[in-house]
C-alpha positions as a printed Julia matrix, in Angstrom:
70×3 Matrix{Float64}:
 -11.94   -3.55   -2.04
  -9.41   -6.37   -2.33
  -6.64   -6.05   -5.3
  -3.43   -8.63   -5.75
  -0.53   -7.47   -6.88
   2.4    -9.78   -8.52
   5.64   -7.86   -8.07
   8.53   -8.88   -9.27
  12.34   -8.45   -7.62
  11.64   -9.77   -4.15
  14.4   -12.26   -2.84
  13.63  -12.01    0.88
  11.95  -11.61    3.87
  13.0    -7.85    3.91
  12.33   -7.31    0.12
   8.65   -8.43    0.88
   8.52   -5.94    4.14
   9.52   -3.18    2.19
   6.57   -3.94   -0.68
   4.27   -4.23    2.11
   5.6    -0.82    4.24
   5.54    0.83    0.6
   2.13   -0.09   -0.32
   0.64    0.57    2.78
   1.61    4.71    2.51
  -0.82    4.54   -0.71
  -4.13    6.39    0.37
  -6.97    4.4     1.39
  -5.13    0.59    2.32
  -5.85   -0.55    5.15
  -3.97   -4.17    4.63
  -1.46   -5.43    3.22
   0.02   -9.65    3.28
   2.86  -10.09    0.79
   3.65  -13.88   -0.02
   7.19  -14.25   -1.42
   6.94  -17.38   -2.63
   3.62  -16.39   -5.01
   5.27  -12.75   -5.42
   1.51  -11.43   -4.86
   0.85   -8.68   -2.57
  -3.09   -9.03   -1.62
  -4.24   -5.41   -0.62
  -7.1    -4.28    1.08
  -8.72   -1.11    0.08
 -11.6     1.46    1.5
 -11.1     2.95   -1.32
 -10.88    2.18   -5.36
  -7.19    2.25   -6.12
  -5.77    1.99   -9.19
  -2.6    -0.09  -11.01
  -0.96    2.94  -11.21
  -1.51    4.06   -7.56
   0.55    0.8    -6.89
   3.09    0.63   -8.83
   3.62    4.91   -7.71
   3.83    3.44   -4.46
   7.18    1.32   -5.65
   8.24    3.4    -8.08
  10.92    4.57   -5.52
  11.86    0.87   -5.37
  13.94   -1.6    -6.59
  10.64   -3.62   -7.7
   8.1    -4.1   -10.56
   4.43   -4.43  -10.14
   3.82   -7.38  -13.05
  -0.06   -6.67  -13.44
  -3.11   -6.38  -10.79
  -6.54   -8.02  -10.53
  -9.6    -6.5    -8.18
């Protein structure tokens, strides 16, 4: 399953690792590309995740997931 993700809060290159090395703890993902410049992290899935798995995954964070489309 494919989901992208805008999140909001990113500023650099090190912002967008730590989206994608936050994500990528959340059961089930198996990818995850972050574009700063879009603010959309594109995950890949085996499994069906939910918004709320996402944004649990940066709650701990210093950014917002904005919505999510599958």
């Amino acid at each position: 399953m494919k989901y992208t993700a805008i999140v909001e809060g990113m500023h650099c290159n090190g912002c967008a690792n730590s989206v994608k090395a936050a994500i990528r703890q959340v059961d089930g993902v198996q990818k995850v590309d972050v574009n700063l410049e879009s603010k959309e992290a594109v995950i890949v899935s085996k499994s069906e995740l939910s918004e709320d798995n996402i944004r649990e995954a940066l709650a701990d964070t210093t950014f917002t997931v904005e919505s999510v489309n599958s």
